[in-house]
C-alpha positions as CSV (number, residue, x, y, z in Angstrom):
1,X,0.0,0.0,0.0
2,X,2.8,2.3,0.7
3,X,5.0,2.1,-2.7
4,X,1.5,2.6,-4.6
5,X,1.9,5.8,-2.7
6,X,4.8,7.0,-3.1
7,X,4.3,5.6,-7.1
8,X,1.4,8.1,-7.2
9,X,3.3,10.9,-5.0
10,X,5.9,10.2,-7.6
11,X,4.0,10.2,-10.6
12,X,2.3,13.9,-9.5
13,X,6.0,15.4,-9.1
14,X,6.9,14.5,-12.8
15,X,3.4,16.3,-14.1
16,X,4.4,19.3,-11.9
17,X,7.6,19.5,-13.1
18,X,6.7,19.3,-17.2
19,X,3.3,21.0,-16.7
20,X,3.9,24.8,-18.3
21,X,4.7,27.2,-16.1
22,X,1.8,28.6,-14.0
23,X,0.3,32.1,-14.8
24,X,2.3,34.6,-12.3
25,X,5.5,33.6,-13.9
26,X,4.3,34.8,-17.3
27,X,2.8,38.3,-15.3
28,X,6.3,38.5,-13.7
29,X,8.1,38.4,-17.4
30,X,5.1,41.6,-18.2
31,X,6.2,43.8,-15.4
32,X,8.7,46.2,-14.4
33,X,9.8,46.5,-10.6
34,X,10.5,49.7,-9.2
35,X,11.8,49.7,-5.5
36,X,10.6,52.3,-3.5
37,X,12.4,53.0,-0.1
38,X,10.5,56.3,2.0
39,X,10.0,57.6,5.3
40,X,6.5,56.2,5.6
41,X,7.1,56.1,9.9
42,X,9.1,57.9,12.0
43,X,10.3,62.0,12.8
44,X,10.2,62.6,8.9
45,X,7.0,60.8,8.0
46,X,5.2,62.9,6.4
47,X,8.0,63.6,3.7
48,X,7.4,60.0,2.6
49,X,4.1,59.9,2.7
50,X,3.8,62.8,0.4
51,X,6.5,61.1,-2.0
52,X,4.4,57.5,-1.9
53,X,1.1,59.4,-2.8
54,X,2.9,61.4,-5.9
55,X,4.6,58.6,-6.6
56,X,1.3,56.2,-7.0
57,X,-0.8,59.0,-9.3
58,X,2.5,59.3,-11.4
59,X,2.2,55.8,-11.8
60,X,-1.3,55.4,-12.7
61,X,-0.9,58.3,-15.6
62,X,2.2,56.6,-16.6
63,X,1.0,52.7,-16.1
64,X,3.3,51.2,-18.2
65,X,7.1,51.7,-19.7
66,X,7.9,49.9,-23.0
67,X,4.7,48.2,-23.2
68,X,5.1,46.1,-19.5
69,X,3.0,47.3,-16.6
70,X,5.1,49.0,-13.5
71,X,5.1,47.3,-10.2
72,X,5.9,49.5,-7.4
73,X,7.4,48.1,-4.3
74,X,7.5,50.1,-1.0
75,X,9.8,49.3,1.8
76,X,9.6,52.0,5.2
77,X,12.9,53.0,6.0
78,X,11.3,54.3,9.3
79,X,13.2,58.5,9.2
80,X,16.2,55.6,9.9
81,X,20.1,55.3,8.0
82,X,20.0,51.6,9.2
83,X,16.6,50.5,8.4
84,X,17.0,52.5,4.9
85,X,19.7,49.9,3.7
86,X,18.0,47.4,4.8
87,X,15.2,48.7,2.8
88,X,17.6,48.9,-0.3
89,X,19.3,45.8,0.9
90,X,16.0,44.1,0.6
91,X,14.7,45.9,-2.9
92,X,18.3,45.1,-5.0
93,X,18.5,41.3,-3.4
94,X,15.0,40.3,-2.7
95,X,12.4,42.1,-4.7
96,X,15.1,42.4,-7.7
97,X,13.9,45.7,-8.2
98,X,15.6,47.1,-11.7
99,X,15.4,50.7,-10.6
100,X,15.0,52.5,-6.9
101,X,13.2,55.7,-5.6
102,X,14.1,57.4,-3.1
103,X,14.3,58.1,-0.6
104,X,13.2,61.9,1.2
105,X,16.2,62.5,3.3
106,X,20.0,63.2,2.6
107,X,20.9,61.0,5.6
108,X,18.8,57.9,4.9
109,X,19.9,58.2,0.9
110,X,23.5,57.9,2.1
111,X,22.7,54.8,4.0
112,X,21.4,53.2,1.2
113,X,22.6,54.5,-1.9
114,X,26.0,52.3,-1.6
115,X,24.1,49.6,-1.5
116,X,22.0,50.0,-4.7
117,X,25.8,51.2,-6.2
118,X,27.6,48.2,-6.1
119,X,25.0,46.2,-7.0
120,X,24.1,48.6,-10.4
121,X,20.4,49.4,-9.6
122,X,20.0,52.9,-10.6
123,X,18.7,55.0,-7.7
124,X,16.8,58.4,-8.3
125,X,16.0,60.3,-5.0
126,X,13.1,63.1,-4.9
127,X,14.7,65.1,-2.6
128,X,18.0,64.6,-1.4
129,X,19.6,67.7,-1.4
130,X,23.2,67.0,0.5
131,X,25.6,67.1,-2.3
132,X,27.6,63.9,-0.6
133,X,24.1,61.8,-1.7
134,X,25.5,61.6,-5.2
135,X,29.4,62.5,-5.1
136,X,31.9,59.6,-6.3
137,X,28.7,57.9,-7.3
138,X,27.6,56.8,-10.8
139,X,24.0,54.7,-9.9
140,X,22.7,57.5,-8.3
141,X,20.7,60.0,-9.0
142,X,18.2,63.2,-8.3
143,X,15.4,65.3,-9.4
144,X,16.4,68.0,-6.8
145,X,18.4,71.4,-6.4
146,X,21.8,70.6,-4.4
147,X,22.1,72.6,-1.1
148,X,25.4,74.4,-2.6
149,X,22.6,76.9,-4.7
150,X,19.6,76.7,-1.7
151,X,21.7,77.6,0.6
152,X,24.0,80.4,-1.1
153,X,20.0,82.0,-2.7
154,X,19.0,81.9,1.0
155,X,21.8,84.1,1.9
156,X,21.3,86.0,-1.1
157,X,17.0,86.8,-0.6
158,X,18.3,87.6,3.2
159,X,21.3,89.9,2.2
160,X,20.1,91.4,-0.9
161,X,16.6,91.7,-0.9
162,X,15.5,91.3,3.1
163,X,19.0,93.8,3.5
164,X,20.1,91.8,6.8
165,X,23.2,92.1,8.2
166,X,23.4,90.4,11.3
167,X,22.3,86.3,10.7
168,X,21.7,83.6,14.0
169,X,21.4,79.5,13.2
170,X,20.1,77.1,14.8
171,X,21.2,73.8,13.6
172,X,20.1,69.9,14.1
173,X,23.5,68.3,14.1
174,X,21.7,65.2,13.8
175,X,20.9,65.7,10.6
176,X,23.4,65.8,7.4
177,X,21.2,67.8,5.5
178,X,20.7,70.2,7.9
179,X,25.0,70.6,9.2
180,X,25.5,70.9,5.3
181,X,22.7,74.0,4.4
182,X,23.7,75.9,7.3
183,X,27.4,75.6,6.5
184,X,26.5,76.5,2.8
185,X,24.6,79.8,4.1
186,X,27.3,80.9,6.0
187,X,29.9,81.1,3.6
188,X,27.5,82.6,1.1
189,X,26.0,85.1,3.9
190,X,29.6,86.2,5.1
191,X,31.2,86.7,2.0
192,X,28.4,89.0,0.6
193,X,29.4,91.3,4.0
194,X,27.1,89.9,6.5
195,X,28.0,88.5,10.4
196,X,27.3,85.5,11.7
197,X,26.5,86.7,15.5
198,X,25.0,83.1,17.1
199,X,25.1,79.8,15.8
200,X,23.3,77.0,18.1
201,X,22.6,73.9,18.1
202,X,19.8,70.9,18.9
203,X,18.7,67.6,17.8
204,X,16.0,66.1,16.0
205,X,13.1,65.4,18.0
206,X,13.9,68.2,20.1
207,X,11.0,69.6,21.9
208,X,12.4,73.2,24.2
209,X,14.8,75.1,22.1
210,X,14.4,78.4,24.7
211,X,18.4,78.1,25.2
212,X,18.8,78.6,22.3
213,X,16.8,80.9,21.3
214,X,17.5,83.2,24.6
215,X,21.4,83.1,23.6
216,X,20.3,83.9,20.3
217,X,18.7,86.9,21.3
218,X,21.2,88.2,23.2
219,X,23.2,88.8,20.2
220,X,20.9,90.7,18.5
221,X,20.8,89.6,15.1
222,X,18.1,90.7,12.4
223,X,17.5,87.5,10.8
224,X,17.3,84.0,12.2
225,X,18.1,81.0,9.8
226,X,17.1,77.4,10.4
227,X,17.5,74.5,7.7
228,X,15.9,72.4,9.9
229,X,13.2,69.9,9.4
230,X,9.3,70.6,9.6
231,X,8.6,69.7,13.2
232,X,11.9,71.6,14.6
233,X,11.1,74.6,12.6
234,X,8.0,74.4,14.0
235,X,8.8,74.5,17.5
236,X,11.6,76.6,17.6
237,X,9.4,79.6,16.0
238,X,6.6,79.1,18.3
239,X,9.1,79.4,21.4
240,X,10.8,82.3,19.4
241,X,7.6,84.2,19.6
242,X,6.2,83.3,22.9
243,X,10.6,84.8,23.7
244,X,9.7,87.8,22.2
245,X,12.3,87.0,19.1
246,X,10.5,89.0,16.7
247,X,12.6,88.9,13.4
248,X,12.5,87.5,9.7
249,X,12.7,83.4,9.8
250,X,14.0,82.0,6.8
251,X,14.6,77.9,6.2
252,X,15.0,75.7,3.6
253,X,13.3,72.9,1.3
254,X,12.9,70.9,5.0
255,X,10.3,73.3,6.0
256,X,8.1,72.7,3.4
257,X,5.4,70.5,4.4
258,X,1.6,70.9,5.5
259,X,3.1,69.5,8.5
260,X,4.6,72.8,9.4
261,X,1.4,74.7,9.3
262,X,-0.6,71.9,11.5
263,X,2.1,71.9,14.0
264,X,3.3,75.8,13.9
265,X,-0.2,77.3,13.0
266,X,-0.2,80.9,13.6
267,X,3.5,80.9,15.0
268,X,4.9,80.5,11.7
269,X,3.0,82.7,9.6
270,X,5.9,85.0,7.7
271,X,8.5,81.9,7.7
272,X,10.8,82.4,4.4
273,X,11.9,79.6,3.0
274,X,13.8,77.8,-0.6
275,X,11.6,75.3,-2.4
276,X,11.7,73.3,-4.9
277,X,7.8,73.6,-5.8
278,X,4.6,76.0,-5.5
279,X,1.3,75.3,-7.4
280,X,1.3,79.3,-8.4
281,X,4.5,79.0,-9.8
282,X,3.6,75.6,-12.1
283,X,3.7,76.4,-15.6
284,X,4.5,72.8,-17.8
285,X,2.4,70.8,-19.1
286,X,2.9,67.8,-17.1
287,X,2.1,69.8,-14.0
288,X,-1.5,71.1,-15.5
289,X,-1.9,67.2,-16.1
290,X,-1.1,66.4,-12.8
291,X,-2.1,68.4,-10.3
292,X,-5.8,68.4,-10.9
293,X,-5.4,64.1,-11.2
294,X,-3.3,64.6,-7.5
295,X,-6.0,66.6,-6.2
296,X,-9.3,64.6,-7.2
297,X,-7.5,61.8,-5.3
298,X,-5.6,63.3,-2.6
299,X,-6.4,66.9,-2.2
300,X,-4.3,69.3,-2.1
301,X,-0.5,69.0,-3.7
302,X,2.4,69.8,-1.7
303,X,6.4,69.5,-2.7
304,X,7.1,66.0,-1.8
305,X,4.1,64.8,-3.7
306,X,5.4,66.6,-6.7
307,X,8.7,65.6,-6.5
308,X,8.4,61.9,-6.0
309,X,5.9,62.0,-9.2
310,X,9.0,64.2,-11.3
311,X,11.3,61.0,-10.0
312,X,8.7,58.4,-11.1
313,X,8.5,60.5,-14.5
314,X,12.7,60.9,-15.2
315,X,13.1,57.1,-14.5
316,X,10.6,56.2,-16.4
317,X,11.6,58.4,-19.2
318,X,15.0,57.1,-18.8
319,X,14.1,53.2,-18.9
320,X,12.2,54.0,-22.4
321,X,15.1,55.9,-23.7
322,X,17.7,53.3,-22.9
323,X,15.1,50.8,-24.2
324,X,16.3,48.3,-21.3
325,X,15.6,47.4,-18.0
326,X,19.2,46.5,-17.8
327,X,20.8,48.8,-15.0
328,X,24.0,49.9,-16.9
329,X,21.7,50.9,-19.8
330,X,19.2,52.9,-17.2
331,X,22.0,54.7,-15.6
332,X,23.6,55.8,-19.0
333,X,19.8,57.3,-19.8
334,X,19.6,58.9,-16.8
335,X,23.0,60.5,-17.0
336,X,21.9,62.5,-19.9
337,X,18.6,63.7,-18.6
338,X,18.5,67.1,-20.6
339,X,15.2,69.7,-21.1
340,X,12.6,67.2,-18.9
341,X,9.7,69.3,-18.7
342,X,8.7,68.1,-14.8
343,X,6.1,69.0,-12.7
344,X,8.2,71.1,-10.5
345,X,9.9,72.8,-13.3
346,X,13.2,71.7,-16.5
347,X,15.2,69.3,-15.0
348,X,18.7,68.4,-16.6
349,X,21.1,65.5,-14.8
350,X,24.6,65.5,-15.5
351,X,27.2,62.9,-15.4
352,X,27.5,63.9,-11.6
353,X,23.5,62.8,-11.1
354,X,22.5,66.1,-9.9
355,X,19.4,67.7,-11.3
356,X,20.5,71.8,-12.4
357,X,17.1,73.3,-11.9
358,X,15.5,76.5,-10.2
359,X,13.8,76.8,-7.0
360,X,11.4,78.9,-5.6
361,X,11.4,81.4,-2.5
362,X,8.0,80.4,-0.2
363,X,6.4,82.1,2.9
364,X,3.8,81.2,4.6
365,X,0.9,83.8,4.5
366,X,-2.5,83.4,6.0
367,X,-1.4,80.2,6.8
368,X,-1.2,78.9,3.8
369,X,2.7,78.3,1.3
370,X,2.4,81.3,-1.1
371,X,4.7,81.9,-3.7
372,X,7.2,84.8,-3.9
373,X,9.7,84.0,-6.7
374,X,11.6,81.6,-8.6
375,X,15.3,81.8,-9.2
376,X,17.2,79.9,-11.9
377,X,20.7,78.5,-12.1
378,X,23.2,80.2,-13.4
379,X,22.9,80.2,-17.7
380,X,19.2,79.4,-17.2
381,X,16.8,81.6,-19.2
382,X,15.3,83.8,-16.6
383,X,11.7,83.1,-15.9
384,X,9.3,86.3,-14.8
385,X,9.4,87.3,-10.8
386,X,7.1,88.5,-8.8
387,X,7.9,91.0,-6.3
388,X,9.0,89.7,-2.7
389,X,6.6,91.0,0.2
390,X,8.0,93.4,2.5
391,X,8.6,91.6,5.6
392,X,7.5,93.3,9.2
């Protein structure tokens, strides 16, 4: 009784094995994997979040690349450098992903950036603005500004058109991105003529910045820069106020989330700050396509939405020039990037994988992000400014 068993068990194995193969295989062969690694958790959250949402809608106008149907993959890196190359660790080994996104965050791009590298799986990241994220690197990739021109256009606005003198940071030294701006702003600030009077410190997830903020005021400065992160930026300006610190704020791309406004509210009403995206300011023709599809399904756009849509768009773009999924080919594509009209603006990548693209100057008015101007790279074609608001 047992061997006609194991004669049947046996006979069951050999159909399996020359039986065709089953249908997901033949899906598999019809689909393009994109890894996605984001902040979806942790002290940056809502970066990712915004990214993933843009991300998806790019993805649904743009459903296929050279005739295959895109599978995105999401992986949390938790606002965390280790659990981000695990995230990438896990997209280039396990998911086989052929391309990456991401992710929001200098730090966590860093972390797992080397990663996708060695392996040859092209990485683009929305926003990852230190210029370290790409430097020495040929896989990888952005659709954003570099903090070099952010941070030298912030001391520019504040010098030149805000005509401050006297400048105060406050600085997360936990944060890459945020050591790097501020360093970038200084030397700009200082060798237009301007002092640096305080510079402080603090930490992410910092909640009572009044040290700070009290030695800052005994200096005396007439401007107060912080390239911190939303929920710092936040705080700190709320405490400012409540200090009596009454004088122009000005940040960078960190800032800009509707995070800010639901945690600052009414304390951070006149906050300055460098973008890389304001609806008023959206001129091409992919942005009229996509904001209205964003906002039917999401509400209201904001920057990381738009730029992890402009990544999903330059990568896709790329695979179909380089008519490949082969990461060598991708990566060549990629590299020359040149005239893509984006949602946030013309995006051109060198050989170096940074995106040469304008940004705008934001501030928040009637508690809402309102544009204020948009200034191009050097040897761009000037695009028409509004006037800046005088601040109080």
């Amino acid at each position: 009784m047992k061997m006609r068993h194991l004669a049947v068990a046996f006979l069951i194995l050999g159909l399996a094995v020359s039986l065709p193969a089953p249908a997901f295989s033949q899906a598999k062969a019809d689909t393009i994997k994109i890894g996605v690694f984001l902040p979806m958790t942790g002290g940056v959250a809502a970066y990712g979040q915004g990214s993933w949402q843009g991300i998806q809608v790019a993805r649904d106008m743009k459903p296929t690349i050279l005739g295959k149907k895109v599978e995105l993959v999401l992986v949390d890196d938790k606002s965390d450098k280790i659990e981000a190359a695990n995230a990438v660790t896990r997209l280039v080994e396990k998911e086989k992903a052929v391309a990456i996104i991401g992710s929001s965050i200098s730090g966590n791009t860093m972390a797992g950036g080397p990663i996708a590298e060695k392996a040859g799986v092209p990485v683009v990241s929305p926003t990852a603005t230190n210029p370290l994220v790409t430097q020495g690197k040929k896989y990888i990739f952005r659709v954003c500004f570099i903090d070099p021109f952010q941070g030298e256009m912030a001391a520019k606005y504040a010098y030149e058109t805000l005509k401050k003198r006297r400048a105060a940071l406050i600085i997360d030294k936990a944060q890459d991105y945020c050591v790097g701006l501020a360093d970038f702003f200084e030397k700009s600030f200082t060798k237009l003529g301007g002092q640096i009077v305080s510079k402080t410190y603090c930490q992410t997830g910092d909640k009572d910045f009044t040290a700070q903020i009290s030695a800052i005021k005994a200096k005396n400065p007439d401007v107060l820069y912080m390239p911190n992160y939303y929920t710092e930026v936040a705080l700190s300006m709320k405490q400012a106020k409540d200090l009596g610190l009454n004088i122009p704020v000005i940040s960078g791309d960190g800032a800009q989330d509707k995070a800010l406004l639901d945690i600052g509210k009414q304390y951070v009403e006149g906050l300055m700050f460098t973008g890389h995206f304001e609806k008023e300011a959206a001129t091409t023709p992919l942005a009229k396509k996509f904001i209205p599809v964003y906002e039917k399904k999401f509400g209201k756009v904001g920057t990381f939405d738009v730029m992890g849509a402009d990544a999903y768009f330059v990568l896709a773009d790329a695979i179909e020039r380089a008519k490949s999924t082969e990461g060598a080919k991708i990566r060549a594509a990629l590299a020359n990037t040149k005239n893509f009209k984006g949602i946030s603006g013309t995006i051109n990548i060198g050989e170096d994988g940074n995106a040469v693209k304008s940004l705008v100057i934001v501030q928040v008015r009637g508690g809402d992000f309102r544009y204020v101007a948009t200034v191009d790279p050097p040897g761009a074609k000037p695009e028409p400014k509004k006037a800046a608001p005088k601040m109080k």
